[in-house]
PDB file of N, CA, C and O in Angstrom:
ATOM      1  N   UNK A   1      89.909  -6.078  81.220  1.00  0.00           N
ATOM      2  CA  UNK A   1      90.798  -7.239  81.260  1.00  0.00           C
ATOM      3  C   UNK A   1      92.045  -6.879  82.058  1.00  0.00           C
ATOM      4  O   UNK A   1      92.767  -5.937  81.732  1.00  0.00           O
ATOM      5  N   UNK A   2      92.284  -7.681  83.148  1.00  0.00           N
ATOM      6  CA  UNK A   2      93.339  -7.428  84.116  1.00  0.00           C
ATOM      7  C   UNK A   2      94.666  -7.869  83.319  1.00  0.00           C
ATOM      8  O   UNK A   2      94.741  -8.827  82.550  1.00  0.00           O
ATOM      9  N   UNK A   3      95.826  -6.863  83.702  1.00  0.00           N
ATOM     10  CA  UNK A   3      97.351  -7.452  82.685  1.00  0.00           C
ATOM     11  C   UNK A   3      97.519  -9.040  83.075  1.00  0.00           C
ATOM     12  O   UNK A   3      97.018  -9.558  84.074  1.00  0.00           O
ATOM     13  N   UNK A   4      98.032  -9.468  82.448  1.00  0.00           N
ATOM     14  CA  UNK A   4      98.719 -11.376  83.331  1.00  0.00           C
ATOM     15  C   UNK A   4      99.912 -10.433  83.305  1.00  0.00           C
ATOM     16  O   UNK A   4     100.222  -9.315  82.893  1.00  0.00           O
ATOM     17  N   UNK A   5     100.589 -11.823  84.184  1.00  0.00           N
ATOM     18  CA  UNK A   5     102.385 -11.434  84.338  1.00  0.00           C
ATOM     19  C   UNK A   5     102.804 -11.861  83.288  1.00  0.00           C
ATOM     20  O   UNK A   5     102.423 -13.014  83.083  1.00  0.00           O
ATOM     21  N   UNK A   6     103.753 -11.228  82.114  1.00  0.00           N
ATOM     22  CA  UNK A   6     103.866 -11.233  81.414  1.00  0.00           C
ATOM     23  C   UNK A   6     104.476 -12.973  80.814  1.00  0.00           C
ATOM     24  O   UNK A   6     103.940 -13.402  79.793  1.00  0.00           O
ATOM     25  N   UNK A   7     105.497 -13.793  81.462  1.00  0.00           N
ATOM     26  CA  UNK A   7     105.707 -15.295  81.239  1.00  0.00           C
ATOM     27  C   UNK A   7     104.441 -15.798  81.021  1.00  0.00           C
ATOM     28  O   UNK A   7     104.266 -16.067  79.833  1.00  0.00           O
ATOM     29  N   UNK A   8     103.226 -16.089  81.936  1.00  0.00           N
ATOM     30  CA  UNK A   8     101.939 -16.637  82.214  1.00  0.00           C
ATOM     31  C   UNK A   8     100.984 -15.980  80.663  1.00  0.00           C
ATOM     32  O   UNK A   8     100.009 -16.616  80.261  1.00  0.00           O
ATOM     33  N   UNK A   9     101.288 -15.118  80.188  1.00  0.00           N
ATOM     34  CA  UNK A   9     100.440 -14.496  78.983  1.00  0.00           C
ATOM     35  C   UNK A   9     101.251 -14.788  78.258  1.00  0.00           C
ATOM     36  O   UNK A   9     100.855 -15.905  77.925  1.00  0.00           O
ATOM     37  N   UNK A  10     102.400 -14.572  77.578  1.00  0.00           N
ATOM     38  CA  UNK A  10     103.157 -15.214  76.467  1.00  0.00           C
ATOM     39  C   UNK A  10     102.852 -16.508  75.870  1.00  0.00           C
ATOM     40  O   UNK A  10     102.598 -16.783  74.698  1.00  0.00           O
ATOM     41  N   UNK A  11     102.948 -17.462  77.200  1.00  0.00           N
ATOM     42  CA  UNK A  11     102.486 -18.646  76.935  1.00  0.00           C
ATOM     43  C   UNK A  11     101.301 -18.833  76.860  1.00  0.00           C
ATOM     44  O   UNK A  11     101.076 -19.717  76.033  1.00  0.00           O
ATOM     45  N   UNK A  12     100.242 -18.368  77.400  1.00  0.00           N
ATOM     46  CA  UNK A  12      99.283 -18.590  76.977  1.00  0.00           C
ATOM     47  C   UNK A  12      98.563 -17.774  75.270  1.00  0.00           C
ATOM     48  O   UNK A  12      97.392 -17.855  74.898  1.00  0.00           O
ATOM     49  N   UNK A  13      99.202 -17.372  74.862  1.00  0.00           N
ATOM     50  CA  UNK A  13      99.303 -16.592  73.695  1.00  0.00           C
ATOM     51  C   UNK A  13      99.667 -17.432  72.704  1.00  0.00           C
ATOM     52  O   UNK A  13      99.171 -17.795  71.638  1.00  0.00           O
ATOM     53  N   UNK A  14     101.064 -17.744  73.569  1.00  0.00           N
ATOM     54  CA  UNK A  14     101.513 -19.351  72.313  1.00  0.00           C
ATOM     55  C   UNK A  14     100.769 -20.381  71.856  1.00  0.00           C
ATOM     56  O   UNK A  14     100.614 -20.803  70.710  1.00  0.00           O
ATOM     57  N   UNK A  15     100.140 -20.883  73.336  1.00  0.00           N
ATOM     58  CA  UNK A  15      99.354 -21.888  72.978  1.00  0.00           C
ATOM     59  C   UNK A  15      97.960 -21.588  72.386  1.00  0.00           C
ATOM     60  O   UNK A  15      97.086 -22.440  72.233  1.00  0.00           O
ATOM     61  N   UNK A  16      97.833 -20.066  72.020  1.00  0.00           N
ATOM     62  CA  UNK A  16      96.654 -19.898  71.757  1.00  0.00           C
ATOM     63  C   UNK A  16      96.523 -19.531  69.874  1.00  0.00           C
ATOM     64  O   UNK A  16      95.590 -19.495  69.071  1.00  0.00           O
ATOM     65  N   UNK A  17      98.190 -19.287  69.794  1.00  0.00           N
ATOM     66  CA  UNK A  17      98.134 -19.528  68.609  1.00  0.00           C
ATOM     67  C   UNK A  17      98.250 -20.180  67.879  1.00  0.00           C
ATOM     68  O   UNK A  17      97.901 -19.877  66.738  1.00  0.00           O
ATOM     69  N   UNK A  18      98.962 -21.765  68.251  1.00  0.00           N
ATOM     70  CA  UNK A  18      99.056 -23.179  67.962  1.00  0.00           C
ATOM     71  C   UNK A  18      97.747 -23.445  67.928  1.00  0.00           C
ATOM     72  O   UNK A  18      97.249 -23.624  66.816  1.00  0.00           O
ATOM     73  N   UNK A  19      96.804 -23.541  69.247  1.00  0.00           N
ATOM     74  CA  UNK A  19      95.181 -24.362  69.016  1.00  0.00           C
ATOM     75  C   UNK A  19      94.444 -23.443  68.819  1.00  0.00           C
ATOM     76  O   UNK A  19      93.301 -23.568  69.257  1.00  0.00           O
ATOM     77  N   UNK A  20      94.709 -22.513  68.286  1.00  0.00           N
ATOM     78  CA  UNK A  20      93.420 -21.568  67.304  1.00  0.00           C
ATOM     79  C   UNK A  20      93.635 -21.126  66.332  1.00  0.00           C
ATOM     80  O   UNK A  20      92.821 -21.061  65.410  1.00  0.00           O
ATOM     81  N   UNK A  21      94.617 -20.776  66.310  1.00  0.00           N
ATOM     82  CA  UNK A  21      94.547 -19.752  64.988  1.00  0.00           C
ATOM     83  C   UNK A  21      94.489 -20.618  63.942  1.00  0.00           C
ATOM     84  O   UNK A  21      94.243 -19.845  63.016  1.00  0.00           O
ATOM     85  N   UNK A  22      94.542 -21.560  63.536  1.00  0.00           N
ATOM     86  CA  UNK A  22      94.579 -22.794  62.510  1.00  0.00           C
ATOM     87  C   UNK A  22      93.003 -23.043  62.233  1.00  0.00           C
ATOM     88  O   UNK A  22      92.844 -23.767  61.250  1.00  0.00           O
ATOM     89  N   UNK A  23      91.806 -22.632  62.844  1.00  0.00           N
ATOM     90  CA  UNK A  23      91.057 -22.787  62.775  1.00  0.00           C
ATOM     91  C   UNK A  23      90.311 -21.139  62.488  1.00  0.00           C
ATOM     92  O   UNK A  23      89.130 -20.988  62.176  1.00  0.00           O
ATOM     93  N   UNK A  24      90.930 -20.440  62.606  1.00  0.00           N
ATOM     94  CA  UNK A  24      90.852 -18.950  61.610  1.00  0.00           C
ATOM     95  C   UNK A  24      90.117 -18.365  62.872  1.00  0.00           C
ATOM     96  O   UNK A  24      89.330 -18.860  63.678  1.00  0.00           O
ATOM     97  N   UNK A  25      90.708 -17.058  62.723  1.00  0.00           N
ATOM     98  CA  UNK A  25      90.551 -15.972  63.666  1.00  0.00           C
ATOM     99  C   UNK A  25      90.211 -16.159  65.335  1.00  0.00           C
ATOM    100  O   UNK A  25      89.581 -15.281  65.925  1.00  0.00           O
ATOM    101  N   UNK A  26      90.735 -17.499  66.095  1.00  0.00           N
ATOM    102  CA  UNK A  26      90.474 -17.870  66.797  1.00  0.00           C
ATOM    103  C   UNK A  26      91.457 -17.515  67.997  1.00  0.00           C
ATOM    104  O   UNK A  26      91.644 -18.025  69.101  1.00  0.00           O
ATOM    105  N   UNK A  27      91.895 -16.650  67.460  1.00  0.00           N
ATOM    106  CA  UNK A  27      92.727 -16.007  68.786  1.00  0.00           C
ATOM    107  C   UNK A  27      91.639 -15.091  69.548  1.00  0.00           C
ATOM    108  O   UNK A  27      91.243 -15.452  70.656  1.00  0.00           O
ATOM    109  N   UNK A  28      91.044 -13.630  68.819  1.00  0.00           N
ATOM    110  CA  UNK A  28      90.307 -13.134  68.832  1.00  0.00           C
ATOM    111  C   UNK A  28      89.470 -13.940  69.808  1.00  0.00           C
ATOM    112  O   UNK A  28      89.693 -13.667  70.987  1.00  0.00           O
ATOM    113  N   UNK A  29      88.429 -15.001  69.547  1.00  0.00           N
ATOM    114  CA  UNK A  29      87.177 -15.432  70.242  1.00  0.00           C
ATOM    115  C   UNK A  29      88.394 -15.861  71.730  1.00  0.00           C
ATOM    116  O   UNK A  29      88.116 -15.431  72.849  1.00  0.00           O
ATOM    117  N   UNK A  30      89.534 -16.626  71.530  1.00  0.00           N
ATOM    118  CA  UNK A  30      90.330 -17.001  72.581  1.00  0.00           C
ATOM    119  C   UNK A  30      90.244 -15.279  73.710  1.00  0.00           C
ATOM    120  O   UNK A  30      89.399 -15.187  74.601  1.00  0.00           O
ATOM    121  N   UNK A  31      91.007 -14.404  73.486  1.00  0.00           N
ATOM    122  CA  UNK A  31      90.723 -13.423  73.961  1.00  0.00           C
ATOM    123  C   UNK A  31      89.803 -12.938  74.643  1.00  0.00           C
ATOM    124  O   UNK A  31      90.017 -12.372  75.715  1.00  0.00           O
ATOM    125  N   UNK A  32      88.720 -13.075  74.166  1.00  0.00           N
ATOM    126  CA  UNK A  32      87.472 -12.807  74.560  1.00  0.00           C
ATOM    127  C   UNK A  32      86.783 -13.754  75.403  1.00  0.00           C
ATOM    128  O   UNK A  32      85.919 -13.257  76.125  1.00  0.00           O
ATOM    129  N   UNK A  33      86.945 -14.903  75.476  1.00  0.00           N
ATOM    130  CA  UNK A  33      86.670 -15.560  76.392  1.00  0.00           C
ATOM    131  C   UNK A  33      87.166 -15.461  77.719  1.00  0.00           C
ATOM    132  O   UNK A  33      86.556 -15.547  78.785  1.00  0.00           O
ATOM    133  N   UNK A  34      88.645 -15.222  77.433  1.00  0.00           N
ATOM    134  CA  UNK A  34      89.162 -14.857  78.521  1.00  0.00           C
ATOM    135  C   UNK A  34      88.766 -13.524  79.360  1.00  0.00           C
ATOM    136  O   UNK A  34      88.704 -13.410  80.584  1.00  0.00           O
ATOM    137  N   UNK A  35      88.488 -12.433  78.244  1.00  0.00           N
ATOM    138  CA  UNK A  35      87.936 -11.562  78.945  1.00  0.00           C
ATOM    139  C   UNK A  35      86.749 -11.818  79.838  1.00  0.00           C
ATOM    140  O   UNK A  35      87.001 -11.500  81.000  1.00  0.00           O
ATOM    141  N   UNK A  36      85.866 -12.164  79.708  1.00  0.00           N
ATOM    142  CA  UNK A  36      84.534 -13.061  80.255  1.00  0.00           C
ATOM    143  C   UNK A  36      85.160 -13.711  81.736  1.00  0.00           C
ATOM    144  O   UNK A  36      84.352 -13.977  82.626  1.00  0.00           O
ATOM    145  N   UNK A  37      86.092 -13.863  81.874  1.00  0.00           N
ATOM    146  CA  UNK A  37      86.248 -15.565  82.279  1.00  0.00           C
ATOM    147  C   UNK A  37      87.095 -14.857  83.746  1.00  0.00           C
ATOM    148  O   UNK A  37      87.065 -15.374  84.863  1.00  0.00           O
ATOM    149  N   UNK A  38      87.885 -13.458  83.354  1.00  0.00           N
ATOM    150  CA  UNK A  38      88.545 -12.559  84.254  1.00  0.00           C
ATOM    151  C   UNK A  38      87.716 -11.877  85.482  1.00  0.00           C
ATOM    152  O   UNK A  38      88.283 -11.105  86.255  1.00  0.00           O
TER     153      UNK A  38
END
């Protein structure tokens, strides 16, 4: 998994913990998709 620039990953972190994590451990699969997706 390549670093992001750190602004561009924060936020996407944020928003990944607003629309996932509420739905349980969904940062994790978020992550991982991204890894895939890199």
């Amino acid at each position: 998994m390549r670093p992001l620039p750190e602004p561009g990953f924060h936020e996407l972190l944020r928003q990944a913990l607003e629309g996932f994590l509420p739905a349980g451990g969904g940062l994790t699969s978020y992550l991982d998709r991204m890894e895939r997706q890199a």
